[in-house]
C-alpha positions as CSV (number, residue, x, y, z in Angstrom):
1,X,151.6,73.0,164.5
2,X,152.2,70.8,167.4
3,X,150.3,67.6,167.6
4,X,149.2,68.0,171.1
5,X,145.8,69.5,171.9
6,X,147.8,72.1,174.2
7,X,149.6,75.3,172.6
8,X,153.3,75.4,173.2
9,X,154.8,77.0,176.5
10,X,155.2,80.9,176.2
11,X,152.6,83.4,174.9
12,X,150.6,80.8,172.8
13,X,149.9,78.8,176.4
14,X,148.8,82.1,178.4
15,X,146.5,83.2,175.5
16,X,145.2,79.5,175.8
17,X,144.4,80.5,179.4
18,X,143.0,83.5,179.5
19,X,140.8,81.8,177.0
20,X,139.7,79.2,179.0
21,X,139.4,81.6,182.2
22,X,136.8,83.7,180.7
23,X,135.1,80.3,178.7
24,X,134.2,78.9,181.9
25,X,132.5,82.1,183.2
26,X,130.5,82.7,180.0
27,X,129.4,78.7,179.7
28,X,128.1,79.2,183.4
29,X,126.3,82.8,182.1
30,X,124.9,81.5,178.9
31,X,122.5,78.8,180.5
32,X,121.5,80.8,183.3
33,X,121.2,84.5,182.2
34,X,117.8,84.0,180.7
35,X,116.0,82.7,183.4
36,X,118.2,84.9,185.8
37,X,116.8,88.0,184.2
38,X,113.3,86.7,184.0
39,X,113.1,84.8,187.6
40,X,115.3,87.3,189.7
41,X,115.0,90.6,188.1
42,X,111.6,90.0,186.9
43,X,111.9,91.2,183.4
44,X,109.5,90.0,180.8
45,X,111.3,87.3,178.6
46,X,109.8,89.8,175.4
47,X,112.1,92.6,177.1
48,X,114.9,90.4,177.8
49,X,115.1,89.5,174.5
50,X,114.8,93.3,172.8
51,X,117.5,94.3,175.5
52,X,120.3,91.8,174.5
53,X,119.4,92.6,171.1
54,X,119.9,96.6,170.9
55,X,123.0,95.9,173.4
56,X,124.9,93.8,170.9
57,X,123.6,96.2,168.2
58,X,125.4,98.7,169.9
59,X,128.5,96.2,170.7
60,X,128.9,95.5,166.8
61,X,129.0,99.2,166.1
62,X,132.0,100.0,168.8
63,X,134.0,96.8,168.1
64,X,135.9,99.0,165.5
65,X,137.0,102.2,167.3
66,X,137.6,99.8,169.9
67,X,140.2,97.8,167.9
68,X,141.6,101.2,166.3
69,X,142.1,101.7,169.4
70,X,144.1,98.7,170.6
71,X,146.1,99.7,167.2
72,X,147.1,103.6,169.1
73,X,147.4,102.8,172.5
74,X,148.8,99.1,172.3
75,X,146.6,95.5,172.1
76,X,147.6,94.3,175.6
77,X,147.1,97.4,177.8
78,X,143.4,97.4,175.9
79,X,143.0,93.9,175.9
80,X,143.6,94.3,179.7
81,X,141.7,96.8,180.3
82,X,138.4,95.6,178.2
83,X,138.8,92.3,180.0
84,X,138.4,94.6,183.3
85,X,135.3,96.8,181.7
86,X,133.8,93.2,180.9
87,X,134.1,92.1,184.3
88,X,132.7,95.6,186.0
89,X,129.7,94.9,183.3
90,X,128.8,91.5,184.3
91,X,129.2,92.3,187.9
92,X,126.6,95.4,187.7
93,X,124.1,92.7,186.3
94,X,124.1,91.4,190.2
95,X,122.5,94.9,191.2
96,X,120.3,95.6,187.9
97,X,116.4,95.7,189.1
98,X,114.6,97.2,186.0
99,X,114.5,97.1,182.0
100,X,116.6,100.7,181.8
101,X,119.7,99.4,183.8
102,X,119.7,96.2,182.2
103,X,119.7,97.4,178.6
104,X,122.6,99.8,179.7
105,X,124.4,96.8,181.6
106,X,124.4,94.7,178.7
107,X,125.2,97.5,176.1
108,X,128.6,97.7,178.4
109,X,129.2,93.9,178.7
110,X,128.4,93.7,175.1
111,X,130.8,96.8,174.1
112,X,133.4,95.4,176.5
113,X,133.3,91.9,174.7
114,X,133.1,92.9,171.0
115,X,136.1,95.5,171.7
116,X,137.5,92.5,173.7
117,X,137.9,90.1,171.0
118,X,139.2,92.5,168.6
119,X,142.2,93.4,171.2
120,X,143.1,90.1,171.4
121,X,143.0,89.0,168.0
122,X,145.7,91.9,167.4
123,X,147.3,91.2,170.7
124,X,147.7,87.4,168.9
125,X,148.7,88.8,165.9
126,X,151.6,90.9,167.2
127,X,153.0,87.9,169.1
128,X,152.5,85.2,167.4
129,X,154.5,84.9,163.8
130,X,151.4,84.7,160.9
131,X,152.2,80.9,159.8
132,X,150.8,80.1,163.0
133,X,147.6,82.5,163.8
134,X,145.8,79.4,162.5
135,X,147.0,77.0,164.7
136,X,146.4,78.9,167.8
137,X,143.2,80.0,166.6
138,X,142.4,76.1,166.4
139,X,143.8,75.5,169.5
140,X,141.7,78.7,171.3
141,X,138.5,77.1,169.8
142,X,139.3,73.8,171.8
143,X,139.4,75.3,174.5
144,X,136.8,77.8,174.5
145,X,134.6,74.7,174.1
146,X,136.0,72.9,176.9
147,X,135.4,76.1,179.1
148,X,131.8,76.5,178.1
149,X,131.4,72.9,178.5
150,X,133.2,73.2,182.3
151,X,130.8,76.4,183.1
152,X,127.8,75.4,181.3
153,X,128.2,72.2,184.5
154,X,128.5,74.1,187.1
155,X,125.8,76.6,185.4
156,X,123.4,73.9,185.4
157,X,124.0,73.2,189.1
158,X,122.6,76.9,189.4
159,X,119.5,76.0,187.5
160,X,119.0,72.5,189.6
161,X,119.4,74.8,193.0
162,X,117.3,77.2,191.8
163,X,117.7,80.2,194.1
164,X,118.7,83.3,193.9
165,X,121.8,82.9,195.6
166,X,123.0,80.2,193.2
167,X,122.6,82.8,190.5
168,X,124.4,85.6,192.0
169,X,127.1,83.0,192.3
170,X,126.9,82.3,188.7
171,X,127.3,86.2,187.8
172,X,130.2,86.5,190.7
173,X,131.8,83.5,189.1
174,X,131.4,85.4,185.5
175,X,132.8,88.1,186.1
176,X,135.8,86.9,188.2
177,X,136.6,84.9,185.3
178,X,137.6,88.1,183.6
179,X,139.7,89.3,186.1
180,X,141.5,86.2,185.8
181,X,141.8,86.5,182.3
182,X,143.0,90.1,182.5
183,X,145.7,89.3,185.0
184,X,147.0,86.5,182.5
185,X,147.2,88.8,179.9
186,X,149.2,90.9,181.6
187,X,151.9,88.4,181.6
188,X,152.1,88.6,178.2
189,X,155.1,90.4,176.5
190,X,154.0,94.0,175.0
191,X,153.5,94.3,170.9
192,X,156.4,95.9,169.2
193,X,155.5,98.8,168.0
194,X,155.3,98.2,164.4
195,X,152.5,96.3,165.4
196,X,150.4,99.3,167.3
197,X,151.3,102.3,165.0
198,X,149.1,104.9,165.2
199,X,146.1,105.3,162.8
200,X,145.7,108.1,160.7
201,X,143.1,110.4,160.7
202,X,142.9,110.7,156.8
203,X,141.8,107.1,156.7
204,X,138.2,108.4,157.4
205,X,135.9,105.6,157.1
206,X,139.0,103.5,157.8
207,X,138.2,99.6,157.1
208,X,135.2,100.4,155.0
209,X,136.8,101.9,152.2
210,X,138.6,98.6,151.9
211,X,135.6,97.3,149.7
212,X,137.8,93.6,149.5
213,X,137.6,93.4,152.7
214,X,134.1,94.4,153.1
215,X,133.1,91.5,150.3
216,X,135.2,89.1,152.5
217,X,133.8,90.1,155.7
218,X,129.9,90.1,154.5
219,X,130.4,86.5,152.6
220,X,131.8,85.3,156.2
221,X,128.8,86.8,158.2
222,X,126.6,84.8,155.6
223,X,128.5,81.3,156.1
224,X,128.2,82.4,160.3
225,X,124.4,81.5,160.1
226,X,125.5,78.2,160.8
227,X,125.7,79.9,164.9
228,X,122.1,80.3,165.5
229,X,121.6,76.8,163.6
230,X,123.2,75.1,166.3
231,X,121.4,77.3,169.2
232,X,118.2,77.8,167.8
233,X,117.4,76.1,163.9
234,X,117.7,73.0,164.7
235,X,116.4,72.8,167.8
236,X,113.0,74.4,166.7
237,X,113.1,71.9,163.4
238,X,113.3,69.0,165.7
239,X,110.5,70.1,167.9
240,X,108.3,71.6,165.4
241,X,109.5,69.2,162.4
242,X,110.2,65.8,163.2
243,X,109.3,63.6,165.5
244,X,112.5,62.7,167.0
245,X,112.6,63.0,171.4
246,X,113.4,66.5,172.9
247,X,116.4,65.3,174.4
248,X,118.3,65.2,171.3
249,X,118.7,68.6,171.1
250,X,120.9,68.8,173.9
251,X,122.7,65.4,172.5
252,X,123.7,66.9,169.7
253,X,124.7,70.3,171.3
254,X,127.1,67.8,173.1
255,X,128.3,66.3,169.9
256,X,129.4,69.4,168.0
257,X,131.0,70.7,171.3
258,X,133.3,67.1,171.8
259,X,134.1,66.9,167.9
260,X,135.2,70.8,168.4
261,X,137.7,70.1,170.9
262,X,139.0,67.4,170.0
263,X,139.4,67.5,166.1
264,X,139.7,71.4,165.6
265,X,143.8,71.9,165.8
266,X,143.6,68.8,163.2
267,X,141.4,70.6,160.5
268,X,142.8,73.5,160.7
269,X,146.2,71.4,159.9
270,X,146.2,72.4,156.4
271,X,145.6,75.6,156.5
272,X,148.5,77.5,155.8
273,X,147.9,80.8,153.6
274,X,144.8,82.3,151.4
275,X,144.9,79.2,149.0
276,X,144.6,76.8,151.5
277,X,142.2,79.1,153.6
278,X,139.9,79.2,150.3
279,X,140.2,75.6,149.4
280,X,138.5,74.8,153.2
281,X,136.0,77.4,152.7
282,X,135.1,75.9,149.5
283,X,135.0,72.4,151.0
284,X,133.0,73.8,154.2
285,X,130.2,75.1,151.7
286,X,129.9,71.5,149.6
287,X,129.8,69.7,153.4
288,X,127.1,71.9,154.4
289,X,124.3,71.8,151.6
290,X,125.1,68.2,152.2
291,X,124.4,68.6,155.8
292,X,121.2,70.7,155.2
293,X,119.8,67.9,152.8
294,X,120.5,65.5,155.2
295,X,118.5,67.5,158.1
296,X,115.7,68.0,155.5
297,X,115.0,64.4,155.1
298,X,114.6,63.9,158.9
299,X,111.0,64.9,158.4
300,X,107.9,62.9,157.8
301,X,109.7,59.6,159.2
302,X,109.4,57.7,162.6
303,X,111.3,58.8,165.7
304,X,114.5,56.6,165.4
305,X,115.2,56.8,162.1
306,X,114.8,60.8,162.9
307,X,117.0,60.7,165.4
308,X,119.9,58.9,163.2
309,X,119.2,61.2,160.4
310,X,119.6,64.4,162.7
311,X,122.6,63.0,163.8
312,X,124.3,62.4,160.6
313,X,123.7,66.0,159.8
314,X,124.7,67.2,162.9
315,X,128.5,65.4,162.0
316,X,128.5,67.0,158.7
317,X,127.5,70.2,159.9
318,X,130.3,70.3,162.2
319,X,132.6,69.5,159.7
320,X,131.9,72.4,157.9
321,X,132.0,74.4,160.6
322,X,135.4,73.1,161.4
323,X,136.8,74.0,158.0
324,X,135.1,77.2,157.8
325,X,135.9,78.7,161.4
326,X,139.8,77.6,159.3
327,X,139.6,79.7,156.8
328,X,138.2,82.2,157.8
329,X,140.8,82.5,160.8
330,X,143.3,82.4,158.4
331,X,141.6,85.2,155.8
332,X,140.6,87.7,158.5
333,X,144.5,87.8,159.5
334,X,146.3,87.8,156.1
335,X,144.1,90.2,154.5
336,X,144.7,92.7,157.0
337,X,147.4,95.4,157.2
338,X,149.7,94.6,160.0
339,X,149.5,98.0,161.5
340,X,145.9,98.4,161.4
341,X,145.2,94.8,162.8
342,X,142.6,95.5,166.0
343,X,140.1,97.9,163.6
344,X,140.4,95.2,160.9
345,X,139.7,93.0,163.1
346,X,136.8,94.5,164.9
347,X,135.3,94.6,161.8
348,X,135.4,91.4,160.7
349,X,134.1,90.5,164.2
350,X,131.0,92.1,163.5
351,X,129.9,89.0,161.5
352,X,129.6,86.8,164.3
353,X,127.4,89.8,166.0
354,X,125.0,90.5,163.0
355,X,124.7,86.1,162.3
356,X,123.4,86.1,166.2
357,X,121.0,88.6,165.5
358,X,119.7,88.5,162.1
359,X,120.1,85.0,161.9
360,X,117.1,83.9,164.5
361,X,114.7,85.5,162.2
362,X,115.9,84.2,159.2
363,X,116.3,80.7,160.0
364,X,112.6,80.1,161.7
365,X,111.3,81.7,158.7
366,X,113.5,79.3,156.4
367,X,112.7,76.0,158.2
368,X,109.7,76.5,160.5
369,X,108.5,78.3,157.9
370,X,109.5,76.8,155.1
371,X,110.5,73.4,155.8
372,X,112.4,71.3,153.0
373,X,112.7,73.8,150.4
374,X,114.1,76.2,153.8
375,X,116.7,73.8,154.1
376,X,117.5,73.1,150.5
377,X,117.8,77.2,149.8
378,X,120.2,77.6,152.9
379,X,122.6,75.1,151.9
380,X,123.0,76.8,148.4
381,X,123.4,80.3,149.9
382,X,126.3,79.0,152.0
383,X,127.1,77.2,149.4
384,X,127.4,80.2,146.7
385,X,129.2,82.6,149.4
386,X,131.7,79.9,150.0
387,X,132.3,79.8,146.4
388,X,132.5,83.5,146.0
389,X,135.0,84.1,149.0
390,X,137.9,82.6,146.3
391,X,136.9,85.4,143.9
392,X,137.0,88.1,146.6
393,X,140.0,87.0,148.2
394,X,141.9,87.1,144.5
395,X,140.1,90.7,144.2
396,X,141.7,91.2,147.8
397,X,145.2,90.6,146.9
398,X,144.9,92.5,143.1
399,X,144.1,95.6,145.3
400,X,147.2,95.0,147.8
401,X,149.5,94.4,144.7
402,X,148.1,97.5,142.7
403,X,148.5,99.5,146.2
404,X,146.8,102.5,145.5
405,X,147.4,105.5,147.9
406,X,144.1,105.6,149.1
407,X,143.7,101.7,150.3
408,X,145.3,100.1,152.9
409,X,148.6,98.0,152.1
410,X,148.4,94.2,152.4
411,X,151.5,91.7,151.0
412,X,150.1,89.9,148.1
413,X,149.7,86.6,148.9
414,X,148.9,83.7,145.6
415,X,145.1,82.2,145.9
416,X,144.2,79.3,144.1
């Protein structure tokens, strides 16, 4: 892996683009689509919140036949055209006037993005050789941040305007974005086809009769709570728990965004192959009961030493995210068969969809709820499914070496 924070020239660069084409759009949308669909449409923030709810339901279901699909037809021409379909559903939110059309709006931008990611994780996978998925993976989450940094700016400039033309703009500026993204990717060379075999139909169930992969994938979603910690746990602890200012919330929003771009290609560094990816995962959990502990004890003190507390959790917990969004990179790519990449990959996509939406509920009734002993039994979850991913990974590869008839075939790869 290079050294530099940007990919090396060629298709690792114009992935790197189209990443940060779209990043910027969706940093602008994220901090002005709520109040957008409140203010200008006019829909009840209870509605709002059901609507994006069933729509990324839906988007977690479709995010495998969408990547089967990129496996049949080819990851770039889907990739392509998803990145399109995304772009046509952000750009009917402009015209939406009522709870029916937005639910069906934001079904399609959330189909379009699950199916999205799952194209160009095979698209990725097909051009880039498998010793460095990792790497680029690393260097991707860089600059995702620095795009949803870059939008979430001019996003705000929206908010400080305040009309309803500034937040058309923001939606215009969305979904061009992805146009710009798909016309990047279709610079990009096309997948051999070893890579984009057909799928056949006597797979049935497909990925879900791959029980390893299942384990693997559920044990991820679990350690993927740590999303709606960021967003939402912590934010709601600090106001509700503590007595540190408001404005640390978005400080420390800051903080895990900066330490993300800059230190991410380093972590993932050592991360090679399914030991390595293991060992990280393993570390990641240990970091992060730490972290929770440390959050825990920024209650019942005075405001300052709250906010020092906070903060030292809030560096530990991006640590672990660091090492975890590492091995789990590295997992969700070497335990998959290499012609069945974009379904496999779909599905283990759904994790980040189910943590977004399962996870607001369970973490106000862990630490608003609960308080210290919430924080104290979410840290030894994470911790135990980090410690259980070794176990299904070695379960994993026994199943690829025994190779039965019925499961898909993986190449064995050692696991500490």
């Amino acid at each position: 892996m290079t050294n530099s924070l940007v990919p090396p020239a060629g298709p690792q660069r114009v992935l790197a683009l189209a990443q940060l084409a779209n990043s910027v759009g969706d940093g602008a949308y994220y901090v002005t689509s709520a109040l957008y669909f409140t203010h200008v449409v006019g829909l009840a923030p209870g509605r709002v919140g059901l609507g994006l709810t069933v729509a990324w339901a839906v988007g977690s279901l479709v995010g495998v036949p969408l990547g089967r699909l990129a496996d049949r037809r080819g990851p770039r021409g889907t990739a392509v055209l998803l990145a399109l379909a995304t772009a046509a559903a952000v750009a009917s939110f402009l015209v939406v006037r009522g709870f029916l059309p937005f639910v069906l709006a934001a079904c399609a931008y959330a189909s379009a993005q699950s199916g999205l990611a799952a194209a160009r994780q095979a698209l990725l996978a097909g051009l880039v050789p498998a010793g460095e998925r990792t790497g680029l993976l690393a260097h991707l989450q860089s600059t995702l941040n620095a795009g949803l940094a870059v939008g979430a700016g001019l996003g705000g400039l929206a908010l400080h305007a305040g009309t309803r033309a500034a937040y058309l703009g923001v939606f215009a500026l969305d979904a061009v974005s992805f146009l710009l993204c798909a016309a990047l990717m279709v610079r990009l060379p096309s997948v051999p086809a070893s890579a984009a075999v057909a799928v056949p139909r006597s797979h049935g169930l497909g990925v879900l009769r791959d029980r390893p992969y299942v384990l693997v994938t559920f044990l991820n979603t679990v350690l993927l709570l740590r999303m709606p910690l960021l967003s939402l746990g912590i934010p709601l602890w600090i106001t509700e728990r503590t007595e540190a200012p408001a404005w640390l919330v978005s400080a420390l929003f800051v903080l895990n965004t900066g330490a993300v771009m800059v230190f991410q290609v380093r972590m993932a560094r050592g991360v090679t192959g399914l030991a390595s990816a293991t060992r990280a995962i393993r570390r990641s959990g240990l970091v992060m009961l730490a972290s929770c502990v440390v959050f825990a004890l920024s209650s019942g003190v005075s405001p300052w030493v709250a906010v020092g507390v906070l903060v030292a959790g809030a560096v530990l917990q991006v640590v672990a995210e660091m090492q975890q969004s590492a091995g789990s990179w590295q997992l969700a790519f070497d335990l998959a068969p290499a012609d069945r990449m974009g379904e496999y990959q779909g599905f283990f996509g759904t994790g980040v969809t189910v943590a977004r939406t399962m996870g607001p509920l369970v973490l106000t009734a862990l630490l608003v709820g609960w308080g210290t002993p919430g924080w104290l039994l979410l840290g030894g979850v994470m911790l135990a499914a980090s410690y259980a991913m070794g176990p299904a990974t070695r379960w994993a590869t026994a199943t690829a070496t025994a190779g039965p008839s019925k499961e898909p075939v993986r190449q064995p790869v050692p696991v500490n």
